[in-house]
N, C-alpha and C positions, 0 to 999 in steps of 0.2 A: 504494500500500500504506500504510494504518496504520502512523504514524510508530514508535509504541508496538512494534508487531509487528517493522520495521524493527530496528530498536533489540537486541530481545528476539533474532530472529536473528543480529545482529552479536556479540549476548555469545554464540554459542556457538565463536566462529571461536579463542578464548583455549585451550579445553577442549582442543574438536576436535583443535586444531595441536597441542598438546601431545601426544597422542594419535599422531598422524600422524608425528611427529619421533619418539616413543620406538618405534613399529616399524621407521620407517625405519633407526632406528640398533642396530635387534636384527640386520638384516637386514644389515647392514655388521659386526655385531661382528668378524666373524673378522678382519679388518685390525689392531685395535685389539693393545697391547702385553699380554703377561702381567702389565705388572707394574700397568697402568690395569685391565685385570679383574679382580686381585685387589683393587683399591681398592674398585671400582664393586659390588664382592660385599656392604661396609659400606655403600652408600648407601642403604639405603630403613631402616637401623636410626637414621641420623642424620637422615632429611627426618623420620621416623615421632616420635622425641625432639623435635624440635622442635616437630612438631605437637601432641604432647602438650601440652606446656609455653605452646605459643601456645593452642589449645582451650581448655584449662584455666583459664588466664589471663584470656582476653575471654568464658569461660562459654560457649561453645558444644558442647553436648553432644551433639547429632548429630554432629558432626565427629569428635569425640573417639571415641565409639565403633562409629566406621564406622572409623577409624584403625587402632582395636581389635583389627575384625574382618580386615582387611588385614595386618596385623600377624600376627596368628594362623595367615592362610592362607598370609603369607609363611614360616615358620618350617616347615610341614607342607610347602610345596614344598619346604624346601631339604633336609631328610629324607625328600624323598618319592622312595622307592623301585619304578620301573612292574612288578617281581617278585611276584605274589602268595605269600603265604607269613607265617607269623608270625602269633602271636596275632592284631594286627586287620589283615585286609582292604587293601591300600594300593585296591586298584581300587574297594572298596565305599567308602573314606574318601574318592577321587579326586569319586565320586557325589554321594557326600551336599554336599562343599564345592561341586561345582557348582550345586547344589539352592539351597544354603541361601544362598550367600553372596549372587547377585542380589537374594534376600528381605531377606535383613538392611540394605541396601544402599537399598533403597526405602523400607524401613519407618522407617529414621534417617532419612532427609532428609525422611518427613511428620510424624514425631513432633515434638511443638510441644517447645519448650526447657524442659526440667523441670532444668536444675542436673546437675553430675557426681556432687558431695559431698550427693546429696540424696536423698526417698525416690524419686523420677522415676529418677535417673541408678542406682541401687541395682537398681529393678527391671529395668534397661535389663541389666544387671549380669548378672543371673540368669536374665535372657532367654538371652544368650550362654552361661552356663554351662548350663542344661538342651539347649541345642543341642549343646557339648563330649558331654552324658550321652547324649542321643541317637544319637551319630554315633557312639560306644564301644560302644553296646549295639547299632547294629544294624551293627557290623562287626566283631564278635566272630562266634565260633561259634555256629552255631544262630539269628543274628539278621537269617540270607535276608528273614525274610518282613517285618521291619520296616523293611527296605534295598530294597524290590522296589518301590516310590514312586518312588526314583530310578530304574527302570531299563526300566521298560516303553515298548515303543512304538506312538507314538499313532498313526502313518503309517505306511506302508510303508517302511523304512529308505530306498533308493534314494539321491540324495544327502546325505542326510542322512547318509549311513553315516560318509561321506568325515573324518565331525569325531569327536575322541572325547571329547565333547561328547552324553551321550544327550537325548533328544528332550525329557524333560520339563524338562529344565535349561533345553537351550535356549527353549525354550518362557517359561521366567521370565525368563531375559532378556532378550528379546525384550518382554513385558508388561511389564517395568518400566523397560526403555527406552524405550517407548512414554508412558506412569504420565509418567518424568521430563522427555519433552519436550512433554506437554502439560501439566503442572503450569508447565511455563518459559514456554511460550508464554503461557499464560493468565493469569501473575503470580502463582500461588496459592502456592506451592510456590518456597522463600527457596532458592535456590543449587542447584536444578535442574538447570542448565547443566553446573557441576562435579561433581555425581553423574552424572549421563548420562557425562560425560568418565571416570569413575573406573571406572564401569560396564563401558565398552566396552575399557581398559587390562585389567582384572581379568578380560576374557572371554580378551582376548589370552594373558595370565600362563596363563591354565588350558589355554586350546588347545593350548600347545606345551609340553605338560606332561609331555615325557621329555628339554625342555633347559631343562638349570640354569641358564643365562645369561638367560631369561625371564624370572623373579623379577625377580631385583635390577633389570632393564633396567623393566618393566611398572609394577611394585608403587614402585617411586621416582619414577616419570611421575605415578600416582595421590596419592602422598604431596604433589606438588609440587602437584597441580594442589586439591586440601583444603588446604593452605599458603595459596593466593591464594586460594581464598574465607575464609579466615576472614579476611585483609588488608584481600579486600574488601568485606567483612559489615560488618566492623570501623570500614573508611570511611565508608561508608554511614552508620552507626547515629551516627558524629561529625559530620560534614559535611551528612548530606540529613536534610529534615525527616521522619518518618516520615509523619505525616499529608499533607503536599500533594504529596512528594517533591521539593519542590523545596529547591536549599541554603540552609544554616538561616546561623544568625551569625558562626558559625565559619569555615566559608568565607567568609560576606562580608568579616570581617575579614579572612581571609589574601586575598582578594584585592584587598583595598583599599591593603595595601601595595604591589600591585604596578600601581598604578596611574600612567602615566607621563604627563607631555604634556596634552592637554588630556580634559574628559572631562567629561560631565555624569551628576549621581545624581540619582535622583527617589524618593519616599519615597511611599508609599500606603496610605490608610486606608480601612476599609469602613463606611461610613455608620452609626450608628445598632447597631451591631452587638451592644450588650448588650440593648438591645431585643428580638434576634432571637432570643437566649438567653435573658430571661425569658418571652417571649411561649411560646416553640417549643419549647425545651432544648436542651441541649450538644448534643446529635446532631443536629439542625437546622443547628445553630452548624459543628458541622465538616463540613457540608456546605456549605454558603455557603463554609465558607473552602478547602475540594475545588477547588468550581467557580470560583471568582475565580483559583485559584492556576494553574488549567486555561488560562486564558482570558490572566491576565500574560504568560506564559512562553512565547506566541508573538507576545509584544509585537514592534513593529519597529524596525525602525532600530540594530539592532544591540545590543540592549539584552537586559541576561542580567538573569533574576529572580531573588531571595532570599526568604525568609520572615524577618522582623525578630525576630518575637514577638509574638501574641496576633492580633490581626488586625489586623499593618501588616507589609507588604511594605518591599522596596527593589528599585530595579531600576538594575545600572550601565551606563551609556554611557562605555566606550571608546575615545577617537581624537573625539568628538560635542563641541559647542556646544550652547548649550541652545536656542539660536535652532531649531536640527535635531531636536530631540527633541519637542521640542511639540506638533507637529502628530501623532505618535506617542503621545503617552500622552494626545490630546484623541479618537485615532482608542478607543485601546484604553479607556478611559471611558466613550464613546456605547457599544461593543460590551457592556459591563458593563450599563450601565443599559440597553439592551433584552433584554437575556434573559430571558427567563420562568426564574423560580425553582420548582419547585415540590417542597415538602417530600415526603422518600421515607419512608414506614410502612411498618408491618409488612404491607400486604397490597400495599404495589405492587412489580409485576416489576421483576426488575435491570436488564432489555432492554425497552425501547419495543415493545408487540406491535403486530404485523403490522395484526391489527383491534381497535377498542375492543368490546367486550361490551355489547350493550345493555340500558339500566337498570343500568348501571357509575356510582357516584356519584365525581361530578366534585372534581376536586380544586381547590382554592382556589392558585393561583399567582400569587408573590409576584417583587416585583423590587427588584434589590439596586444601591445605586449607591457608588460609591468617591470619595473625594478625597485630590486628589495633589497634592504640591508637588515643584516642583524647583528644582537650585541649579548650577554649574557653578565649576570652577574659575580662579580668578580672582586679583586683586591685594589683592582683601578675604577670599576663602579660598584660602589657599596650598596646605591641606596634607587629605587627604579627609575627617579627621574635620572639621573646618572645613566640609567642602561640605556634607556630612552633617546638621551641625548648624544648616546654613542650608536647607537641604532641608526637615529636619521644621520648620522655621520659617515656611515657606513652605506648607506642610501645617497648619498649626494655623490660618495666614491663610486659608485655602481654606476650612477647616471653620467658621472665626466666619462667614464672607463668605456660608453658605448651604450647604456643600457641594457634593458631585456637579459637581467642577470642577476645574484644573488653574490652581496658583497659582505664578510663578512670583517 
């Protein structure tokens, strides 16, 4: 399996369990003391405040009013009465929140980040409140026929009967459960994983929607589980480069303090590289620096890649001698300079096709080569920025000496 994909299904195990722990524990509630329920009744009002305050804070606006909407639906369960009766509806209001909330719920986690304080987050704003208008007028008197979206069935009820959950609800849940784990799978769609998680919490809170201890228990799983993606949005956007995805300076720094014992760094350059940016343009350029970063980061010998800045790597060796590492970054250099580069326009496929087209004009492919220096720690560099410093020293020797080589 695609290591990539690997990966992508191991970040769903964080959600998921989340998920799986906070039913497990609806399902054990009655053990629990009167006076931990009564606490556990204010938790999803303190996960939900912090989230604000985190959202808010690092700008992430999908979070914030997906929050919102949770928030909203929490307060309507804990007043929600299964009696019909009373100016509006509880069982037409039950409808529409199941209707809407899966919608709201997909459409934040694809809406690009427009700011909360902004005109983006404003309209987000008044999305929500024409759905409050909505769901007033058509569970009021006389607003059957505006409420009759939620309630039709597409099937023959049969089990389906069993949920009181109508068909078209489930039906969006279902599609945008689907919507969030193939946006996660595919990369497209930033924290997929934890909408999906939040998703199937929020379906749970609704199913068992004539016990109070649902809420607090479901809607605080979800608050927790938006908590850690913004932490880990957060990380991300500090730590990994956005363009190669591999970690950026910052990491490298924090990990160079923790470098213990002996350990070799190698430092790497891509040939020629402003060349490729006036010849081609930036977008040429951040491809070449895609594919090299593609191509470092299953370097071997134990060795983890970084992005430096501009187009120079670093890559640390660990526990390594640089006598060991050499033949590793002489291995991952030859792999550099035979690849066929070829620049992507506007009219070629994302995906390699099956068959080329004939009378398809041939693309011109270019080849990219690197030089690398390295350094190891020793009695002349004690301390890593030292090795570091002898590294790109050893890098600038490689590049006068000819390039496309490994200078130690």
């Amino acid at each position: 399996m695609n290591p990539a994909i690997t990966r992508k299904i191991a970040s769903l195990f964080m959600p998921f369990g989340i998920a799986a722990l906070a039913w497990i524990f609806f399902l054990r509630l009655w053990t629990a003391s009167a006076l931990f329920i009564a606490a556990l009744n204010y938790a999803p009002y303190l996960i939900f405040f912090v989230g604000f305050v985190l959202s808010y804070w690092f700008n992430r606006s999908g979070i914030f009013f997906t929050m919102s909407i949770l928030l909203l639906c929490h307060l309507w369960k804990v007043n929600y009465f299964p009696a019909p009766g009373g100016v509006l509806d509880p069982i037409m209001i039950y409808n529409s929140v199941c209707f809407l909330v899966p919608v709201n719920i997909l459409l934040f986690s694809l809406f690009k980040e427009r700011g909360i304080l902004t005109a983006g987050g404003r309209n987000r704003a008044v999305m929500i409140l024409l759905q409050l208008i909505y769901i007033a007028a058509a569970t009021t008197p006389g607003g059957e026929d505006i409420a009759g979206l939620f309630t039709w069935n597409i099937v023959s009820p049969g089990l389906l009967g069993a949920t009181p959950i109508t068909q078209p609800a489930l039906l969006v849940f279902v599609i945008a459960l689907v919507a969030l784990m193939t946006g996660h799978l595919s990369g497209r769609v930033s924290m997929a994983n934890h909408y999906a998680g939040v998703l199937i919490t929020v379906f749970a809170a609704l199913y068992y929607r004539n016990q109070h201890m649902a809420g607090p228990v479901f809607f605080s799983a979800s608050g927790i589980m938006l908590l850690v993606a913004v932490i880990q949005d957060s990380y991300s956007k500090a730590y990994l480069d956005e363009l190669t995805e591999l970690p950026g300076r910052r990491a490298l720094k924090e990990d160079l303090l923790k470098l213990d014992g002996s350990y070799a760094i190698a430092m790497l350059d891509i040939d020629f590289f402003k060349k490729f940016n006036d010849t081609y343009g930036h977008d040429v350029g951040d491809q070449v620096l895609k594919l090299v970063a593609s191509i470092i980061k299953k370097v071997g010998g134990g060795g983890k890649a970084y992005r430096y800045g501009g187009e120079e790597f670093t890559i640390l060796f660990p526990g390594k001698r640089m006598d060991g590492v050499v033949p590793h970054l002489e291995e991952l250099r030859e792999t550099i300079a035979k690849r066929a580069f070829t620049p992507r326009g506007k009219d070629r496929p994302s995906k390699k096709p099956d068959e080329v087209k004939p009378g398809r004009k041939s693309v011109k492919k270019l080849f990219i080569t690197v030089s690398i220096g390295v350094s190891e720690k020793s009695k002349h560099h004690k301390t890593a920025d030292e090795v570091v410093k002898a590294a790109d020293a050893s890098l600038y020797k490689a590049k006068k000496n000819g390039r496309n080589q490994v200078s130690c």
